[in-house]
C-alpha positions in Angstrom: 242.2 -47.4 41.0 239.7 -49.6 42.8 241.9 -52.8 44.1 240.8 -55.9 45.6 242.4 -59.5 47.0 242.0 -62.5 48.5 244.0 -63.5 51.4 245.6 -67.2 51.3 243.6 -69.5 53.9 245.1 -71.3 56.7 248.5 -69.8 56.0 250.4 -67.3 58.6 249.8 -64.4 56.7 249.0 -60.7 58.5 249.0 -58.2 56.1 249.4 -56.9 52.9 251.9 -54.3 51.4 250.9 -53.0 47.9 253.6 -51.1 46.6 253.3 -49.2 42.6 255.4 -47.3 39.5 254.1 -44.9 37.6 254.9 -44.7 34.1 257.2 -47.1 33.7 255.5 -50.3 32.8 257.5 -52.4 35.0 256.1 -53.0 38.9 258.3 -52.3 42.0 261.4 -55.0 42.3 260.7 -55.5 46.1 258.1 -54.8 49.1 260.1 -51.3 49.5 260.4 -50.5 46.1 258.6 -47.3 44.1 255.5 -45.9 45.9 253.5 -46.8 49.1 250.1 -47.6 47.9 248.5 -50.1 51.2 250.2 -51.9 54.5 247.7 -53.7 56.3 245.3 -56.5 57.2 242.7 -55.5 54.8 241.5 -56.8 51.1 241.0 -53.6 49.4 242.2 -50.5 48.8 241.6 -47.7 46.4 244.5 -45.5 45.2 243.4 -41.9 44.1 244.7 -38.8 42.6 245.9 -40.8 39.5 246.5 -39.1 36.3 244.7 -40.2 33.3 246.0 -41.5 30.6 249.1 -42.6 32.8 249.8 -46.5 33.2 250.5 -47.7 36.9 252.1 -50.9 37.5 251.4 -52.3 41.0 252.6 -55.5 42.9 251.1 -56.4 45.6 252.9 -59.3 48.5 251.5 -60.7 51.5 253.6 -60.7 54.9 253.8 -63.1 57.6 255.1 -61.7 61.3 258.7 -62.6 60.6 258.5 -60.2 57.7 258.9 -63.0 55.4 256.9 -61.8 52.0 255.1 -64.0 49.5 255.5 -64.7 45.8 254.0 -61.4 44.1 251.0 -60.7 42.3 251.4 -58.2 39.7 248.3 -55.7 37.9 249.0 -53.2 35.2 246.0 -50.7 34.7 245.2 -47.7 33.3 242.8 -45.2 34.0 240.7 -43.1 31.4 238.4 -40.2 31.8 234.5 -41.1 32.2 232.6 -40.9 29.0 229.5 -38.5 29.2 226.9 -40.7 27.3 223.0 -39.6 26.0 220.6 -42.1 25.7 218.0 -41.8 22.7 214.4 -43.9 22.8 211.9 -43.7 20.5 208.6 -45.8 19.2 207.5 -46.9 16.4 203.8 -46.1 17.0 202.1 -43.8 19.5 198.7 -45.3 19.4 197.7 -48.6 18.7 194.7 -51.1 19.6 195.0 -53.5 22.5 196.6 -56.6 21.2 199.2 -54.8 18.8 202.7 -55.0 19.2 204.9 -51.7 18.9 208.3 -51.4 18.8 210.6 -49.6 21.2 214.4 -48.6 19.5 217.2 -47.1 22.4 220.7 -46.1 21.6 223.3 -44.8 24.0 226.1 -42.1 22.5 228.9 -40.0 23.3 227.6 -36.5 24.6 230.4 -35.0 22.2 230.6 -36.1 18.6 227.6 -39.0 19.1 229.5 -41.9 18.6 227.7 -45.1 19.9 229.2 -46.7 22.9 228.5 -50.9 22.4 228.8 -53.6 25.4 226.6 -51.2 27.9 223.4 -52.3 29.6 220.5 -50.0 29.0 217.0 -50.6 30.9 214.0 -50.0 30.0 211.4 -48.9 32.3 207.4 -48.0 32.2 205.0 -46.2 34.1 201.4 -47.0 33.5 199.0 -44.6 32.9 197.6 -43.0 36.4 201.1 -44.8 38.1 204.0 -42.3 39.6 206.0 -45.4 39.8 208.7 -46.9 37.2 209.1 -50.0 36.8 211.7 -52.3 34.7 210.5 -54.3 31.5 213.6 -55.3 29.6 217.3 -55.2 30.3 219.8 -55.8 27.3 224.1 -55.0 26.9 223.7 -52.2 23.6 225.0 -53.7 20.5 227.8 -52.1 18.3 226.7 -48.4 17.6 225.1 -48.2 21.0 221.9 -49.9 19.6 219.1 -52.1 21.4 215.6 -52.7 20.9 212.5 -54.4 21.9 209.0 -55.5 20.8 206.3 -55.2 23.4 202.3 -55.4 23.6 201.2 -52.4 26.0 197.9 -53.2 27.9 197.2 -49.8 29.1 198.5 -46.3 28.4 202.5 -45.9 29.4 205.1 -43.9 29.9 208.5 -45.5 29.0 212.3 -44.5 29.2 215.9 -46.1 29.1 218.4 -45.7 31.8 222.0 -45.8 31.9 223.9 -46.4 35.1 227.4 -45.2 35.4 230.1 -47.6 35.2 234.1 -46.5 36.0 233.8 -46.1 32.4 230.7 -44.2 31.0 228.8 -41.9 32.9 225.3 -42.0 34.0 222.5 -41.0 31.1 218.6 -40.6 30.7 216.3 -40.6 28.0 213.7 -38.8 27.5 210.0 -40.0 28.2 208.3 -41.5 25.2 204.3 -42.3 25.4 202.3 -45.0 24.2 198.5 -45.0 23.8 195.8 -47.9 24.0 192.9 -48.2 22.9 190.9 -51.5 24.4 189.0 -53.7 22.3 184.9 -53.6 23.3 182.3 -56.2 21.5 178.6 -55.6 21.8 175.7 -57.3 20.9 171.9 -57.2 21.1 169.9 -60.5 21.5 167.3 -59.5 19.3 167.2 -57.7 15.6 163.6 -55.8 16.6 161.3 -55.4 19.9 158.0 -54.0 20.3 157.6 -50.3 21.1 156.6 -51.3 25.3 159.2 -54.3 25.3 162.9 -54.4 26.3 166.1 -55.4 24.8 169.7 -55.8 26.1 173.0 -55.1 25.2 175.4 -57.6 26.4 179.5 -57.3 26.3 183.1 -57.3 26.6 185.6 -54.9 27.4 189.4 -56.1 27.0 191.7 -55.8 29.0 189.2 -55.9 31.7 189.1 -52.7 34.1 186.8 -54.0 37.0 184.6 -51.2 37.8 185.2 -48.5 35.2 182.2 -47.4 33.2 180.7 -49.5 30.0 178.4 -46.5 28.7 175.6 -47.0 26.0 174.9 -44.1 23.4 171.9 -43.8 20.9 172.5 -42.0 17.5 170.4 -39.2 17.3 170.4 -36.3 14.4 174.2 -37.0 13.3 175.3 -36.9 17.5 175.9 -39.7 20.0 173.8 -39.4 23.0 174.1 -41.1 26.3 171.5 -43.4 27.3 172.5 -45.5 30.4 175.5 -47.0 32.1 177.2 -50.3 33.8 180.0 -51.2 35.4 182.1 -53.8 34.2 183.0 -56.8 36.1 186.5 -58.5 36.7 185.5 -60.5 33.3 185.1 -56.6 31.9 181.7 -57.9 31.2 178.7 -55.4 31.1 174.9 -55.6 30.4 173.0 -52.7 29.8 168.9 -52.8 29.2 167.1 -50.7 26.9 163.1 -50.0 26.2 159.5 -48.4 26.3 160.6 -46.6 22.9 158.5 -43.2 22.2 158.0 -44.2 18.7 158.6 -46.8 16.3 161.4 -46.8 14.2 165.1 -47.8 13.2 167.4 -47.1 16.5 171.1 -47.1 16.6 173.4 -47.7 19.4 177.1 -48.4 20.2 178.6 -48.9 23.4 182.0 -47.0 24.7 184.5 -47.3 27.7 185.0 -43.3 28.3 188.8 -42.5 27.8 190.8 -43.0 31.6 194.6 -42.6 32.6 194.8 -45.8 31.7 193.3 -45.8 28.2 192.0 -44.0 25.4 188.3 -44.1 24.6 187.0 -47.5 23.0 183.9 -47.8 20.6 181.9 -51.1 19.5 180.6 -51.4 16.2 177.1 -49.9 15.3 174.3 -51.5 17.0 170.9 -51.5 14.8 167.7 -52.3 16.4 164.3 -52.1 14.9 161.5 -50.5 17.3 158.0 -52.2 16.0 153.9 -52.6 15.9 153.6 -56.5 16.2 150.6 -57.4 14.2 149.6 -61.2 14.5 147.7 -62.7 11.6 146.3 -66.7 11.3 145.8 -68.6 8.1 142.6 -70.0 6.9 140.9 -71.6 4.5 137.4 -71.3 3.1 135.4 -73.6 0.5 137.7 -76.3 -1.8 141.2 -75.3 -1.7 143.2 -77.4 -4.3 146.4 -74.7 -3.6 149.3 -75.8 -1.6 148.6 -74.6 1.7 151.8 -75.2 3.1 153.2 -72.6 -0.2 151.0 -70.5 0.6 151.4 -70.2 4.1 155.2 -69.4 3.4 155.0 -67.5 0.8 152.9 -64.8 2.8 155.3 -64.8 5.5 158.0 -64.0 3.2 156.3 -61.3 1.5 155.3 -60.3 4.9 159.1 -60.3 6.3 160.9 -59.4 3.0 162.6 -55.4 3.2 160.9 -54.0 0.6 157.1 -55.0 1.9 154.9 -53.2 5.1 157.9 -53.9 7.4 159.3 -51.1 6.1 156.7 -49.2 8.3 158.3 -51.0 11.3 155.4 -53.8 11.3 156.5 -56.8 12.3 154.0 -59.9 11.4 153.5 -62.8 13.4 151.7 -65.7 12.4 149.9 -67.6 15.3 147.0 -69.9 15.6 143.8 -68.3 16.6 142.9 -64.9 18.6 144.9 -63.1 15.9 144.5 -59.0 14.9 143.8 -60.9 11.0 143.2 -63.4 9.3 144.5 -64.2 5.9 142.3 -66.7 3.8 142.9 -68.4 1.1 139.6 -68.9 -0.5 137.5 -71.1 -3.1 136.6 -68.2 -5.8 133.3 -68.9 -5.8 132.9 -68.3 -2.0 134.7 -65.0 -1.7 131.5 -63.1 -2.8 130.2 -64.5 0.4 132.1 -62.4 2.9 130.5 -59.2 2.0 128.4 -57.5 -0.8 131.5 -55.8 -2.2 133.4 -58.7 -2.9 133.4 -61.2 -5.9 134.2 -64.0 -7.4 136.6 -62.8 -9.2 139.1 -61.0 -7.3 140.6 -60.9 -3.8 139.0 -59.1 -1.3 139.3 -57.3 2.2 136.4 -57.5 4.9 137.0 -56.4 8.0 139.8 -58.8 9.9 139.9 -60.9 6.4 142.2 -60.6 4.0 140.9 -63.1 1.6 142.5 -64.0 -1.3 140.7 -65.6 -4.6 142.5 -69.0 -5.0 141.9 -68.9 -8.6 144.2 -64.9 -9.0 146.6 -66.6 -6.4 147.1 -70.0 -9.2 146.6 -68.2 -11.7 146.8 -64.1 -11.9 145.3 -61.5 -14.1 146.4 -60.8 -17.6 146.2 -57.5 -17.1 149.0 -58.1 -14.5 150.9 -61.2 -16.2 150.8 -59.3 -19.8 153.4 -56.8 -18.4 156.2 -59.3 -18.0 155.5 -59.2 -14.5 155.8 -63.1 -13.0 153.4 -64.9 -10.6 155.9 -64.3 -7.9 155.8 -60.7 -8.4 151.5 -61.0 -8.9 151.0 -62.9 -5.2 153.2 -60.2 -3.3 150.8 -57.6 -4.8 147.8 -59.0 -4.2 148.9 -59.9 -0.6 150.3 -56.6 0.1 147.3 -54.8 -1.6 144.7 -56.5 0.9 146.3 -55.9 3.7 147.1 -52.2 2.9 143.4 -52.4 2.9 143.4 -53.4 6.7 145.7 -51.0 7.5 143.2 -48.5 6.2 144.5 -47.4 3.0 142.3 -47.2 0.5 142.6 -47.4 -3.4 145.4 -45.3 -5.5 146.0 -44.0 -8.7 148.9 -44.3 -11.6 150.5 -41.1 -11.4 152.9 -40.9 -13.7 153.4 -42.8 -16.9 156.6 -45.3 -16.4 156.2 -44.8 -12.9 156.1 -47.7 -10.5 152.4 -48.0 -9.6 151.1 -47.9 -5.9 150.5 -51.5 -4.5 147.2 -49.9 -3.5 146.4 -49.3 -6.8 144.2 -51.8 -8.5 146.6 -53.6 -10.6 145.1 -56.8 -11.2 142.5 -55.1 -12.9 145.1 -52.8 -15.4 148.2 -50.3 -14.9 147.2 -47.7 -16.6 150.7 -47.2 -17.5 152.7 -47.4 -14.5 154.6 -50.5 -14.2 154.0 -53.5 -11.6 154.8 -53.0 -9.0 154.5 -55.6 -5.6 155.3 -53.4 -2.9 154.3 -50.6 -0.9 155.8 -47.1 -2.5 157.5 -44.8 0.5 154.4 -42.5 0.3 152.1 -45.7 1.4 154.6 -47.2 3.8 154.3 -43.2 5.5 150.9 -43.4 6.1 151.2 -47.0 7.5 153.6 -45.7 10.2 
């Protein structure tokens, strides 16, 4: 038994005579009664080889010089063999992105039989990944059944464990280790959807929770496999920049960006980065002769047959419209004057000569019926006859039907008949092949 007091203050007290029964309930009658347990000056005193289980009464007086004693103070206790406890832990998840929350259950039991053991304080401690040191999160008193738990939002990898300090009444206990893994968020993004074959791009982004200095690595997809490409550090922001360019070919390239798995974290990936590697060809718009057409129409109709997905961008050509000085020129043109750009040419249909695409103003108003007789719309007849001409100053020359019901070639002549294939406006995989 562990006994403490507090003396009176400014009386003429000297000492203290603590005096105790065992067994019987009742405390000793007087300072010299039943057994010598303390005489002295002191506040404390603890009385060992005690028998569990076995009640001991104690009174305890205060004594002045004269021997004159004071008015008892009387204590009843009993003492009980230590508990041997356990304590359990265990989580909810064992991986999770950063930002999610997982939940941590601990229960402390009887070594023997497994009973719970309520009103003890467990703590929970953590070690971060890379860290020898442990360090306390929570603290709680276990409920009845020995249970506690808590609901936390790991930043990094951890390690984490409940611990149990003795008390006079349940002995010390420690779980076992249980490990939680993160996996940080990363962003990415390019500033730019294309970029010529000699140009440059860069990929800009965020790495969170921040690791200042740890790597921000950029990968290219390749035959079914990631490849690396180049590296950057992130800042304290976990901000990173990483610059790409001078491409061997022209193409479709895909990239993601990941922060390599550490101590402190599992390996992050962004979302797929697509970037389109291209021949920039410029073209201007011009007019020749009496032009009744809307020229503002026309001039954005042939850029969206020049941007749309199923047209020559498909060969990685992206087309540029500027003023003058371009690689073409696209012309809309009175019918009667497109005989006058070179012998071959007529008044009837469009034409290519040289760095002209001219187109007959009277087809683009109006069509062919060989065209227009298939069900095919006007729509459908302009993005032929655009993409036909300029095939032609790619350097493809004419095609043929090849298969009945097929989709013709937009090389093929289809304003003047289809020869059973059906319209078609754009360029079939074969032409957009040779384009690239």
């Amino acid at each position: 038994m562990d006994l403490s007091w507090s003396l009176p203050t400014g009386g003429t007290g000297v000492g203290t005579v603590v005096r105790r029964n065992d067994g019987t309930g009742l405390p000793p009658a007087t300072p010299t009664d039943g057994i010598a347990v303390y005489d002295g000056p002191g506040v404390r005193v603890v009385d060992k080889g005690l028998t569990n289980g076995v009640t001991y009464s104690y009174r305890l007086w205060t004594k002045d010089a004269g021997s004159s004693y004071s008015t008892p103070v009387d204590i009843t206790a009993t003492p009980v063999e230590r508990v041997t406890a356990k304590a359990q832990l265990s989580v909810d998840k064992k991986r999770l992105r950063y930002g999610q929350q997982v939940t941590l259950k601990a229960r402390l039991v009887e070594s023997s039989g497994g009973a719970g053991i309520g009103g003890e304080r467990l703590e929970l401690q953590s070690r971060r990944g890379g860290s020898d040191n442990w360090r306390q999160v929570e603290a709680d008193q276990t409920a009845v059944g020995g249970r506690v738990s808590w609901s936390l939002r790991p930043e990094t990898n951890s390690e984490f464990r409940v611990v149990h300090e003795a008390t006079p009444f349940t002995g010390r206990a420690l779980s076992s280790k249980r490990q939680v893994q993160v996996t940080p968020q990363i962003t990415a993004h390019l500033g730019k959807t294309w970029a010529r074959q000699s140009g440059s791009a860069v990929v800009r982004g965020k790495v969170r929770p921040s690791f200042r200095g740890d790597s921000a690595v950029l990968q290219r997809r390749v035959d079914g496999h990631w490849h690396r490409v180049t590296s950057d550090r992130q800042n304290a922001a976990g901000e990173y920049a990483l610059r790409i360019g001078h491409w061997a070919a022209r193409g479709e390239y895909n990239y993601r960006v990941i922060a390599p798995a550490t101590a402190k974290h599992r390996q992050a990936s962004s979302q797929r980065l697509s970037l389109d590697v291209v021949r920039v060809v410029t073209y201007q718009i011009e007019t020749r002769g009496h032009i009744v057409a809307s020229m503002d129409k026309f001039r954005d109709r042939v850029a969206e047959i020049y941007a749309d997905k199923r047209g020559w961008s498909r060969a990685f050509v992206h087309f540029k419209r500027i003023k003058r000085g371009a690689d073409f020129s696209g012309v809309l043109s009175q019918a009667r004057l497109v005989a006058s750009f070179a012998p071959i040419c007529d008044t009837y249909y469009s034409c290519r000569v040289g760095r002209y695409v001219v187109i007959n103003q009277d087809r683009w108003r109006f069509g062919t019926p060989y065209f227009l007789a298939t069900g095919a719309t006007m729509a459908e007849y302009r993005a032929m006859v655009i993409d036909h001409e300029t095939g032609h100053w790619f350097g493809l020359g004419h095609a043929t039907c090849s298969k009945r019901g097929a989709p013709a070639p937009v090389m093929m002549q289809q304003s003047k008949g289809l020869h059973g294939c059906e319209p078609n406006p754009w360029p079939l995989p074969g032409e957009i092949a040779r384009v690239r």
